[in-house]
Backbone as JSON Lines, residues from 0, in Angstrom:
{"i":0,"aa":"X","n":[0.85,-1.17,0.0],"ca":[0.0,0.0,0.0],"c":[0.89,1.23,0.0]}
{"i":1,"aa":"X","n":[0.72,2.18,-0.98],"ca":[1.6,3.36,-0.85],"c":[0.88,4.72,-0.35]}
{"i":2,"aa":"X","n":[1.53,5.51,0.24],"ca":[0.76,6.58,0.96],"c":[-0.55,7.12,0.08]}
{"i":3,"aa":"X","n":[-0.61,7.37,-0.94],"ca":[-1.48,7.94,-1.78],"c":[-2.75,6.56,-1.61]}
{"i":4,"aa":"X","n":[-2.4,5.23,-2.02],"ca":[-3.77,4.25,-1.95],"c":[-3.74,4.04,-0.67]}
{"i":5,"aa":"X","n":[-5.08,4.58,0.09],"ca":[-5.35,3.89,1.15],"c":[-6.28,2.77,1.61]}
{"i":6,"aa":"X","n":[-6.06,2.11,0.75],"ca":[-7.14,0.79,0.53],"c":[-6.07,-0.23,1.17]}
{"i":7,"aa":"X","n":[-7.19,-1.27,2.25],"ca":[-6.04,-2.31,2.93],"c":[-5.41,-3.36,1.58]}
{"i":8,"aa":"X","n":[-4.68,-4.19,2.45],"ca":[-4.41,-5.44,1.91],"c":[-5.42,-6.57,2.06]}
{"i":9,"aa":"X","n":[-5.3,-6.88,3.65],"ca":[-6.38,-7.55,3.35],"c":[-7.64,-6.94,4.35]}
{"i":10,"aa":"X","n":[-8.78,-6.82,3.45],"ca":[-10.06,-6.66,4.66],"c":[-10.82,-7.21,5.0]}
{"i":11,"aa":"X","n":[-10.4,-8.06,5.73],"ca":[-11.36,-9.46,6.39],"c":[-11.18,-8.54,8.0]}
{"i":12,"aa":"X","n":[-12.39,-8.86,8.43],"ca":[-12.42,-8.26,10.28],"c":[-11.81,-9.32,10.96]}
{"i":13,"aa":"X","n":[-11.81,-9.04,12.21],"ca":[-10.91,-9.83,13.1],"c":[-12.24,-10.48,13.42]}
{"i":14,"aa":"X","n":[-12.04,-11.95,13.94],"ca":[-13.13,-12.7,14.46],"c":[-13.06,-12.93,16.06]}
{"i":15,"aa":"X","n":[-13.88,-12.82,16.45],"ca":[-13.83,-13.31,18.25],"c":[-13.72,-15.34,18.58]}
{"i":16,"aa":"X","n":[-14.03,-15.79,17.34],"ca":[-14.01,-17.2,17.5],"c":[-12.59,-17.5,17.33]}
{"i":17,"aa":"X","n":[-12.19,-16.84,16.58],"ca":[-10.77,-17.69,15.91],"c":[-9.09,-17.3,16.9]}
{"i":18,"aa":"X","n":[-9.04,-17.84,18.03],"ca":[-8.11,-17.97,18.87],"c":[-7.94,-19.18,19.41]}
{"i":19,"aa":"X","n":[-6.4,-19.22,20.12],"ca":[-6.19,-20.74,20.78],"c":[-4.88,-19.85,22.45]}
{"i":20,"aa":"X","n":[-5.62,-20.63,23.13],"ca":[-5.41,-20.18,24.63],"c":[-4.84,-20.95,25.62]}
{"i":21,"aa":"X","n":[-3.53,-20.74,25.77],"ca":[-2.71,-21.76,26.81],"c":[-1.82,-21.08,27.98]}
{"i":22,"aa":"X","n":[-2.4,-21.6,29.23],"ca":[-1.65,-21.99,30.64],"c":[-0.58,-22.71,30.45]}
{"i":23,"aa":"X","n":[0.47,-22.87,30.72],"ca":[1.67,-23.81,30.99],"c":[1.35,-24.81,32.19]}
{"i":24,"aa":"X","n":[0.68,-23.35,33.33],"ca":[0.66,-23.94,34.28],"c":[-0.48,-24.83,35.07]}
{"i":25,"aa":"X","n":[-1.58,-24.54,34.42],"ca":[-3.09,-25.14,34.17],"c":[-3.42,-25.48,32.85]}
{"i":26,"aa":"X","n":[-3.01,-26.53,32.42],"ca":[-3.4,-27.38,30.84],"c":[-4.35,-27.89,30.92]}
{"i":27,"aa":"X","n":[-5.39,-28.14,32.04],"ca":[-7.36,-28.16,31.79],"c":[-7.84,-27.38,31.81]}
{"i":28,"aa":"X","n":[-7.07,-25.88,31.81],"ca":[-8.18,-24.94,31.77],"c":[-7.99,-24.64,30.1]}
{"i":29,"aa":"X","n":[-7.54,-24.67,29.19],"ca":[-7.61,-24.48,28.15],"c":[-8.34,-24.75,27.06]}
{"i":30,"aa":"X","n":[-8.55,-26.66,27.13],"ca":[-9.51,-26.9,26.64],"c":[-10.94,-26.06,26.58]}
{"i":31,"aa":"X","n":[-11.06,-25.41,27.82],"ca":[-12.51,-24.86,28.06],"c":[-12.58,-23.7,28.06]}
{"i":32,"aa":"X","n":[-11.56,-23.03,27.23],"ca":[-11.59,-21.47,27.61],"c":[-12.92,-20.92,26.31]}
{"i":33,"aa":"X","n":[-13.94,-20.25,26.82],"ca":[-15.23,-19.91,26.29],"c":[-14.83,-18.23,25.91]}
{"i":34,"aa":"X","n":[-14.46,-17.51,26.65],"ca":[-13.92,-16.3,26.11],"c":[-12.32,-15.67,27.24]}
{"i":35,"aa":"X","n":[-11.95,-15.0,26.42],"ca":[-10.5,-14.19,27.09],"c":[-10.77,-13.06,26.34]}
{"i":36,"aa":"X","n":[-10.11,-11.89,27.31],"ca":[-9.62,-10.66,26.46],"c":[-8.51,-10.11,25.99]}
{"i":37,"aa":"X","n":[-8.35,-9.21,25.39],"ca":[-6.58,-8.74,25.11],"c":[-6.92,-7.16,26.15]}
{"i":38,"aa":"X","n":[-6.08,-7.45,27.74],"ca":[-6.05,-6.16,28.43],"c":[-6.09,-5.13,27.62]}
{"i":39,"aa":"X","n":[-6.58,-3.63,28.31],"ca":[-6.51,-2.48,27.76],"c":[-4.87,-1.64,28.41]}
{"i":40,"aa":"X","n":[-4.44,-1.1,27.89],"ca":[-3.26,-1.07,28.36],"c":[-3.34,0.72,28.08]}
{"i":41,"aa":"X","n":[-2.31,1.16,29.5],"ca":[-2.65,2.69,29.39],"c":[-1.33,3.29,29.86]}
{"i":42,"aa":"X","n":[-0.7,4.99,29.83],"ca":[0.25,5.52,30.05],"c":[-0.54,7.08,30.9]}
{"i":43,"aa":"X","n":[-0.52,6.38,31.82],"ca":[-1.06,8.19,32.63],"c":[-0.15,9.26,32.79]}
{"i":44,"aa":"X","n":[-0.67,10.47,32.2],"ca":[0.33,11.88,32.1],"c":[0.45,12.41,33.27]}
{"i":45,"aa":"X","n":[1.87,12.7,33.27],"ca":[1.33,13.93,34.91],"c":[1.45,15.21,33.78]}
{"i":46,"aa":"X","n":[0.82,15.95,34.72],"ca":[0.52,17.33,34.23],"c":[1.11,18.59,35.54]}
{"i":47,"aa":"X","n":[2.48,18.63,35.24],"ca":[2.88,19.73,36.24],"c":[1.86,20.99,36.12]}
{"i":48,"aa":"X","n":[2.12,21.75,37.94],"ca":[1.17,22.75,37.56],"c":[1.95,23.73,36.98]}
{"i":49,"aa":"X","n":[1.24,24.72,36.64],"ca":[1.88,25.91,35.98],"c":[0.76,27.24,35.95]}
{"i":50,"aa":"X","n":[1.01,28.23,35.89],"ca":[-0.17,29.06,35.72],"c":[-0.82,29.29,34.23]}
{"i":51,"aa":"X","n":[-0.53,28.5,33.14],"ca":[-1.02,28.82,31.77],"c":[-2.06,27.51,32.22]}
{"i":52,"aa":"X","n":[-1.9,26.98,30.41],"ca":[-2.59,25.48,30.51],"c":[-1.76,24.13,31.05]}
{"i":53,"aa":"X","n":[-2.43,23.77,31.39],"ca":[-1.49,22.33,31.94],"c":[-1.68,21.33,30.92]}
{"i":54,"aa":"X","n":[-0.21,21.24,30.55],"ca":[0.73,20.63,29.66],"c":[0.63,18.87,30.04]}
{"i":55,"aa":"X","n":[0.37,17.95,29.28],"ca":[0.03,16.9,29.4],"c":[1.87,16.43,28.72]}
{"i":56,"aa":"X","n":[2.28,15.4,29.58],"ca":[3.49,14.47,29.21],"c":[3.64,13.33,29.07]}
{"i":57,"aa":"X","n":[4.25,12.66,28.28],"ca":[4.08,11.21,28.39],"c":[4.44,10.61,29.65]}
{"i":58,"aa":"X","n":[3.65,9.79,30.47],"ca":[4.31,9.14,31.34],"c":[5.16,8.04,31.51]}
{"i":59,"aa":"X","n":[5.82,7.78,32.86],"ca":[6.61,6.69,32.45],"c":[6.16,4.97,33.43]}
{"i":60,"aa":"X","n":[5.54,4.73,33.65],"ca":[4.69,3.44,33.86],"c":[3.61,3.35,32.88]}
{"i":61,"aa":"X","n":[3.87,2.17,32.75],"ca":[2.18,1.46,32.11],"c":[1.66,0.78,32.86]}
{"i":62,"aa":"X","n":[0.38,0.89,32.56],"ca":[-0.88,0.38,33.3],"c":[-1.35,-0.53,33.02]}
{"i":63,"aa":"X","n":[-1.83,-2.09,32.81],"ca":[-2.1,-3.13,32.08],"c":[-3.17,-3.49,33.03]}
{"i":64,"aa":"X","n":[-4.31,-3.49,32.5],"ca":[-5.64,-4.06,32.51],"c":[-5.7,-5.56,33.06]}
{"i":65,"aa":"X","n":[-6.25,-6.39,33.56],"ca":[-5.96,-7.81,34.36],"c":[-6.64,-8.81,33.02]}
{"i":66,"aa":"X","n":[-5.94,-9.92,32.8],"ca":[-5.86,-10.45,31.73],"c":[-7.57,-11.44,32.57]}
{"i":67,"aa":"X","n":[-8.75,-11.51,31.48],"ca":[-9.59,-12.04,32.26],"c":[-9.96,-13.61,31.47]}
{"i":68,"aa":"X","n":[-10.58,-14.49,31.86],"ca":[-10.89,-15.89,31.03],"c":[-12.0,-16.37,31.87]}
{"i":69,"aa":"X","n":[-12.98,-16.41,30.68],"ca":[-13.91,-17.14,31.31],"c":[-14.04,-18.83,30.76]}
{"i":70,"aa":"X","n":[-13.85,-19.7,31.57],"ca":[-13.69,-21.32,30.96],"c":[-15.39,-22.25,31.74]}
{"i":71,"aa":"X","n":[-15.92,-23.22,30.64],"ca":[-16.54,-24.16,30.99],"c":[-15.48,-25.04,32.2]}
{"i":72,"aa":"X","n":[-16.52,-25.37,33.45],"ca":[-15.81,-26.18,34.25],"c":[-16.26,-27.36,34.33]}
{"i":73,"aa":"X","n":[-15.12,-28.73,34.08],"ca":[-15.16,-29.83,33.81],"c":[-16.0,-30.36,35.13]}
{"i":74,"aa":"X","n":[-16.5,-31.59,34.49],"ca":[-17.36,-32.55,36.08],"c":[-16.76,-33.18,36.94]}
{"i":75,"aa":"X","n":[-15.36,-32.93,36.63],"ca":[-14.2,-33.66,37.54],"c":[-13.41,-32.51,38.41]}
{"i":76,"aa":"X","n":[-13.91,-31.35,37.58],"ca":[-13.21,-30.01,38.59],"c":[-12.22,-29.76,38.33]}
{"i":77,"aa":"X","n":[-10.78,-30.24,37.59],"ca":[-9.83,-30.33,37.2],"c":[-9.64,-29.21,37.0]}
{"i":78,"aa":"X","n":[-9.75,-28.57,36.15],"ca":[-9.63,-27.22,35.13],"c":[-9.87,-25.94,36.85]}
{"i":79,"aa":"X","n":[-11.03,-26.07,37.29],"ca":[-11.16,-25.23,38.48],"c":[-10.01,-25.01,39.52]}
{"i":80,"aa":"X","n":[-9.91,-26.94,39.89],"ca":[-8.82,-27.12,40.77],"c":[-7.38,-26.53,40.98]}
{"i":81,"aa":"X","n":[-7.33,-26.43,39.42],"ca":[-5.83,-25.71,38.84],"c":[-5.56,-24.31,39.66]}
{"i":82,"aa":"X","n":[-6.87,-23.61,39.09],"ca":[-6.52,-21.8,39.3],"c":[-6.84,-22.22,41.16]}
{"i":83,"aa":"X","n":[-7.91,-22.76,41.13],"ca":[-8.44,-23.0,42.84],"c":[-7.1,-22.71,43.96]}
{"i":84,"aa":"X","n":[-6.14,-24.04,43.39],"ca":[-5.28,-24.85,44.22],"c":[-3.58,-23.58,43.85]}
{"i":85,"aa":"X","n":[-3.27,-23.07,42.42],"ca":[-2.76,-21.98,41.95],"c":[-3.09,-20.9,43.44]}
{"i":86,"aa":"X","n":[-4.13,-20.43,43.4],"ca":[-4.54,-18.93,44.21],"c":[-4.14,-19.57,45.57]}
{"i":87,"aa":"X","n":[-4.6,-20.65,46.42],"ca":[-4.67,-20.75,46.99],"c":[-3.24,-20.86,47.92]}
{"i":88,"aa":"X","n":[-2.07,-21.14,47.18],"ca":[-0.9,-22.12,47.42],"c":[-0.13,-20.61,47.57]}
{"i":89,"aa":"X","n":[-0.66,-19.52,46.93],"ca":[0.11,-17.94,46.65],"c":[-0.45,-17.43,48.24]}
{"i":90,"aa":"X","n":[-1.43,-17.81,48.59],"ca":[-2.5,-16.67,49.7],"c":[-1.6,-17.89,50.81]}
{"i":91,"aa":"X","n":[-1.16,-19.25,51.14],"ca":[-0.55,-20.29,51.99],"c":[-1.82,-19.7,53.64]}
{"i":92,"aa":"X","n":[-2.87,-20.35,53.24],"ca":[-3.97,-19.94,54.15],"c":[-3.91,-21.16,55.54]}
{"i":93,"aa":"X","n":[-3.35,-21.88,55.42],"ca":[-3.07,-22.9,56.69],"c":[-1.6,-23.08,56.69]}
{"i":94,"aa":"X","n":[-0.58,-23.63,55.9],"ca":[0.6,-23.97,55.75],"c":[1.76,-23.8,54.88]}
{"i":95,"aa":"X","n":[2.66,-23.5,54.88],"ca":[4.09,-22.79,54.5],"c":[4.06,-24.29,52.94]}
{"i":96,"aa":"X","n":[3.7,-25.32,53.19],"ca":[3.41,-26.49,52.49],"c":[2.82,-26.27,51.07]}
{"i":97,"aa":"X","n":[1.48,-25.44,51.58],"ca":[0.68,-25.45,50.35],"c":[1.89,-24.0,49.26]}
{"i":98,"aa":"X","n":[2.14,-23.19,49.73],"ca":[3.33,-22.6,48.82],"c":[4.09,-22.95,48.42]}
{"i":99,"aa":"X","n":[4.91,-24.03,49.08],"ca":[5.95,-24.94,48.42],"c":[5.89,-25.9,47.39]}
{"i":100,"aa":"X","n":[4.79,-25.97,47.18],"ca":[4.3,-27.35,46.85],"c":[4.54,-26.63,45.57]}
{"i":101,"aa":"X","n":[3.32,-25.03,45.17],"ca":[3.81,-24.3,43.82],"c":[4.74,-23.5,43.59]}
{"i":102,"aa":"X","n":[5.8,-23.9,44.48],"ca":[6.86,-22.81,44.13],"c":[7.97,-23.73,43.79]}
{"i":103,"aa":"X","n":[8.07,-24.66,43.84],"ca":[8.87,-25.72,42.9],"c":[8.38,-25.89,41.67]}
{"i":104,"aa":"X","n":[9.53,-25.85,40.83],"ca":[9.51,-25.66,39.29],"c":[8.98,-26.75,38.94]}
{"i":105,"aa":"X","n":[7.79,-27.02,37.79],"ca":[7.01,-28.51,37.62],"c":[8.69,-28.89,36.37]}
{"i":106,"aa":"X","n":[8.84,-29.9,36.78],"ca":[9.55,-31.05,35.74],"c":[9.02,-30.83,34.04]}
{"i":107,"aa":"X","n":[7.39,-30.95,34.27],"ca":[6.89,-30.73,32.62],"c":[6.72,-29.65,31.58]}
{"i":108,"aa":"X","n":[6.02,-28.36,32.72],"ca":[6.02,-26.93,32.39],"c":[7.26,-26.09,32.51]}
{"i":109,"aa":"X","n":[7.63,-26.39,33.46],"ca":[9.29,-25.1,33.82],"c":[8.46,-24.32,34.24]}
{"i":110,"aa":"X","n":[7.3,-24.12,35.36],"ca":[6.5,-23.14,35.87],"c":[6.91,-23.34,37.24]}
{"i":111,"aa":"X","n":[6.88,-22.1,38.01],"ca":[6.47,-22.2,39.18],"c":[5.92,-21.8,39.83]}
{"i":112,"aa":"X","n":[5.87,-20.35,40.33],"ca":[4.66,-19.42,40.91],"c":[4.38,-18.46,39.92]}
{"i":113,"aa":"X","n":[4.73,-18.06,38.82],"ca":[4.08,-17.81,37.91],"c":[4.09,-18.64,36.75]}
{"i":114,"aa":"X","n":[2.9,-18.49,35.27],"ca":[3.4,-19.03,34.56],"c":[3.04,-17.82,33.43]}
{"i":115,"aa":"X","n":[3.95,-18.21,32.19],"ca":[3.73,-17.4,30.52],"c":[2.36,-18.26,30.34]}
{"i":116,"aa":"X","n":[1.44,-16.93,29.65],"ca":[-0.12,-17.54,29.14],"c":[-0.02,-16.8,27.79]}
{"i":117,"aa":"X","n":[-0.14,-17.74,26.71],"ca":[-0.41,-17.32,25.29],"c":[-1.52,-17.16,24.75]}
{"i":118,"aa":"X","n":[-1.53,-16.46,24.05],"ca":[-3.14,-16.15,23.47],"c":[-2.8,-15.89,22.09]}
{"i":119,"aa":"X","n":[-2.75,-16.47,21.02],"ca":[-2.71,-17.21,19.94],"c":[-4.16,-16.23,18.55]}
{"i":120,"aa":"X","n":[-3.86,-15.26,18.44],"ca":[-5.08,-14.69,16.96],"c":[-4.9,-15.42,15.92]}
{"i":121,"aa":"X","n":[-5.75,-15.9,15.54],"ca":[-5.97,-16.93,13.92],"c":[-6.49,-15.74,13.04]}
{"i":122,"aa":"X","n":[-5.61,-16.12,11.41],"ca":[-6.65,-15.46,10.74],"c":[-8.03,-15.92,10.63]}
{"i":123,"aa":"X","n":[-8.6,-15.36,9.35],"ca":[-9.9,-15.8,8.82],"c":[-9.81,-16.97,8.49]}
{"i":124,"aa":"X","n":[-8.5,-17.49,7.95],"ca":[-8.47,-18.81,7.45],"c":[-7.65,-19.9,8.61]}
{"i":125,"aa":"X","n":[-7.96,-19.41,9.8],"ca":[-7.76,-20.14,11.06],"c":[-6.28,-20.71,10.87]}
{"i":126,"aa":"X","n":[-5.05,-19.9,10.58],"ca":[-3.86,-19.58,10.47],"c":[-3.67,-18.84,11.71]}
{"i":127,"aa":"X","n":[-2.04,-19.39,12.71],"ca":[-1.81,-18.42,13.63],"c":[-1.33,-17.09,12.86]}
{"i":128,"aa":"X","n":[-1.78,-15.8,13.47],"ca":[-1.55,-14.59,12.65],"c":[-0.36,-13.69,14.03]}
{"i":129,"aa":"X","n":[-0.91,-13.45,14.85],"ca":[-0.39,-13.03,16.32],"c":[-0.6,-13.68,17.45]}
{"i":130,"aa":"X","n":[0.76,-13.62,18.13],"ca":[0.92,-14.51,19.75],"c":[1.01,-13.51,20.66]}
{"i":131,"aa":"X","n":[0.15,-13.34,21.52],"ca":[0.32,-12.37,22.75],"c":[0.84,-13.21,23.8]}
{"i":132,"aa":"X","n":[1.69,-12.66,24.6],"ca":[2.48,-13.82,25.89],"c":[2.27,-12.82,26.96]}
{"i":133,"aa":"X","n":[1.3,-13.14,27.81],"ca":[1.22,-12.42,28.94],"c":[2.94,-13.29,30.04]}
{"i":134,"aa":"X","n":[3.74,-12.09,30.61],"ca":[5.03,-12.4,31.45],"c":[5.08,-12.32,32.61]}
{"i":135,"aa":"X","n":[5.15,-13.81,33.17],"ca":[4.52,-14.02,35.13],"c":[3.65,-14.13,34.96]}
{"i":136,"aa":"X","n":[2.76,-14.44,34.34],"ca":[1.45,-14.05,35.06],"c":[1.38,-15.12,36.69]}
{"i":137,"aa":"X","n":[0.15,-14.62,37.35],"ca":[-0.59,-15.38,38.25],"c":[-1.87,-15.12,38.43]}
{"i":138,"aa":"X","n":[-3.16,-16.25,39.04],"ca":[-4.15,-15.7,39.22],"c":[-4.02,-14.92,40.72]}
{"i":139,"aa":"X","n":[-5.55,-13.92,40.43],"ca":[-5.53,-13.23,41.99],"c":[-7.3,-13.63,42.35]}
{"i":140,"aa":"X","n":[-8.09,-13.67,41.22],"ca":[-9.32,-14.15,41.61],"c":[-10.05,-15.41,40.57]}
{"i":141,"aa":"X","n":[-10.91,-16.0,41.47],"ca":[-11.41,-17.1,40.67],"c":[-13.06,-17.14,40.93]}
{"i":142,"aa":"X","n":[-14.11,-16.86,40.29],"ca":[-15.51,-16.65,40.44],"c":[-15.63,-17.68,41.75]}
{"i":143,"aa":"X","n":[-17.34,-17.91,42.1],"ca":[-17.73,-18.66,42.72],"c":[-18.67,-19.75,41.54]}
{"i":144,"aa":"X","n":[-18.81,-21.06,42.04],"ca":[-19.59,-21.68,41.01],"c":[-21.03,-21.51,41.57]}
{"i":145,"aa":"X","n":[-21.81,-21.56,40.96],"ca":[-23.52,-21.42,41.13],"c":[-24.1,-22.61,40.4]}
{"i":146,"aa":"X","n":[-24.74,-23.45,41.41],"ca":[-25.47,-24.63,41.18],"c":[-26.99,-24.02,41.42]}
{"i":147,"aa":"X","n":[-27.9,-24.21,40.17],"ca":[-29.38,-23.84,40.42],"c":[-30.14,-25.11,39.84]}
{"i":148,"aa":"X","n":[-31.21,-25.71,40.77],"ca":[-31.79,-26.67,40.41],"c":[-33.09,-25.79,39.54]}
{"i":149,"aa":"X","n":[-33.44,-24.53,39.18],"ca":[-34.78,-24.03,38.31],"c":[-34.66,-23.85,37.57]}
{"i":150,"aa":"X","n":[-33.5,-24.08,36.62],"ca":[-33.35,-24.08,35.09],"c":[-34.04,-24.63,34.64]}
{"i":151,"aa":"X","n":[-34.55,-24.37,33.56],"ca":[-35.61,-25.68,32.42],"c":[-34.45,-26.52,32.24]}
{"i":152,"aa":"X","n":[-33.67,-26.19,31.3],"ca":[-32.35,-26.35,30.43],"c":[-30.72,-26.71,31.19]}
{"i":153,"aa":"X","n":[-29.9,-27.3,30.89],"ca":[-28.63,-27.73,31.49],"c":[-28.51,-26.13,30.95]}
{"i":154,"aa":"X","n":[-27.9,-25.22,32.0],"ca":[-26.69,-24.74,31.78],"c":[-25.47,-24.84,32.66]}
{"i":155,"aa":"X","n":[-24.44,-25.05,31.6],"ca":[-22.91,-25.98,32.24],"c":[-22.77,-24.71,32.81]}
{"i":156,"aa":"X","n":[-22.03,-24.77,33.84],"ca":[-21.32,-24.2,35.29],"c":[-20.21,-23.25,34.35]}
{"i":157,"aa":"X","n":[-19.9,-22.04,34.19],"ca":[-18.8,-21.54,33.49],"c":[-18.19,-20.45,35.16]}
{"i":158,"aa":"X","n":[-17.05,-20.74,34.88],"ca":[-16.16,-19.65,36.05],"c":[-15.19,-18.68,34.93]}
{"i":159,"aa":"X","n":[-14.66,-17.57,35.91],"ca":[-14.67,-16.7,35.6],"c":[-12.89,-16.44,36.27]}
{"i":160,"aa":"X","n":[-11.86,-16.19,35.92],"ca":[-10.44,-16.38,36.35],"c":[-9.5,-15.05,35.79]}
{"i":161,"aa":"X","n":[-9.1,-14.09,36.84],"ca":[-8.44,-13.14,36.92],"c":[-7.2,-13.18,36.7]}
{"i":162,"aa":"X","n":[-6.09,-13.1,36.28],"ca":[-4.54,-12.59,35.98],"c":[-4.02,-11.45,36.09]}
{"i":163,"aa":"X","n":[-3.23,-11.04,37.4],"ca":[-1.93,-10.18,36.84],"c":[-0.81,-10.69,36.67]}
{"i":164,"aa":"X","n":[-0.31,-9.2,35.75],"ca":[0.98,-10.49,34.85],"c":[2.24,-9.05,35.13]}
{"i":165,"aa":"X","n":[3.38,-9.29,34.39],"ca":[4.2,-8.19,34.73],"c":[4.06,-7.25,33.39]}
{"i":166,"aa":"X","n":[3.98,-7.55,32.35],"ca":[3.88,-6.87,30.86],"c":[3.24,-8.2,29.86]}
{"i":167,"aa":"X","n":[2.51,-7.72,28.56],"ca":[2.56,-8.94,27.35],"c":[3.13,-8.18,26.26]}
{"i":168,"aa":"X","n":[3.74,-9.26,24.85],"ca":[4.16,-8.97,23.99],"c":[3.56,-9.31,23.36]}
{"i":169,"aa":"X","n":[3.42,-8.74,21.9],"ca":[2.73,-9.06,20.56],"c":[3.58,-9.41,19.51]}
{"i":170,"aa":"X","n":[3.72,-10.29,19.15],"ca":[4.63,-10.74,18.17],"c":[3.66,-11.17,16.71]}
{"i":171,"aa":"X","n":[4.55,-10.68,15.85],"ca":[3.27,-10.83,14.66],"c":[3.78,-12.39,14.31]}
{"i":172,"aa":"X","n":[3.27,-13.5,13.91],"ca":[3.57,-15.13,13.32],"c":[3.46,-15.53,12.2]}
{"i":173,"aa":"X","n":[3.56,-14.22,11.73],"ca":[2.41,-14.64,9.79],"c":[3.58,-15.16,8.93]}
């Protein structure tokens, strides 16, 4: 495209279906991931005072939005258990044990109290296009599940799983 044509290359929209979503450190929650977002990410100005107008500057922290996932939860709990037993082992709510237990590096992942979470954009033609790698992450919250016997209809149990992370990168894969 040269400055004068401003017509894209390609104009296909981005799709909300076409992604693939992985934990290192929870590999059942993936299968079931129903939606994720890409954080909003921000740079707050300070604005010294002055007696004219106040002058807006770039700042120097960024602000990163909490990486969110909502996943179907398996009938075995597995996928729950992960972030459950994850949060729980960080907060060590009875014993120095339950932290240790995740703060040793797993043999399979190379995780330990945090892990890298990828989030994978497909094109239209369900091609990886971009890899976002959230860095450290950990969870800090995990919904509650809600069992209601007055449904007409099964609806499956979906939870709801919070992340802060230290920064993510965007790497283009095309």
């Amino acid at each position: 495209m040269s400055a004068i044509d401003s017509t894209p290359l390609n104009k296909n929209f981005l799709s909300p279906l076409n992604f693939k979503f992985t934990i290192k450190k929870a590999p059942h929650v993936n299968f079931f991931i129903q939606k994720v977002n890409i954080p909003s990410i921000s740079l707050p100005s300070p604005e010294p005072n002055n007696p004219f107008v106040k002058v807006p500057y770039p700042g120097e922290h960024i602000n990163y939005d909490p990486l969110v996932i909502d996943f179907k939860v398996d009938e075995d709990l597995k996928n729950y258990l992960e972030i459950h037993n994850w949060i729980r082992g960080l907060g060590k709510p009875t014993t120095y044990d339950e932290y240790a237990n995740i703060s040793q590096e797993d043999p399979l992942t190379g995780e330990g109290i945090y892990s890298d979470i990828s989030l994978i954009i497909l094109s239209s033609a369900k091609n990886p296009n971009y890899e976002l790698t959230f860095i450290d992450a950990h969870p800090y919250s995990l919904s509650d599940l809600q069992f209601n016997t007055v449904d007409s209809d099964v609806n499956y149990i979906t939870a709801r799983a919070q992340f802060k992370y230290t920064y993510y990168n965007i790497k283009d894969i095309t």
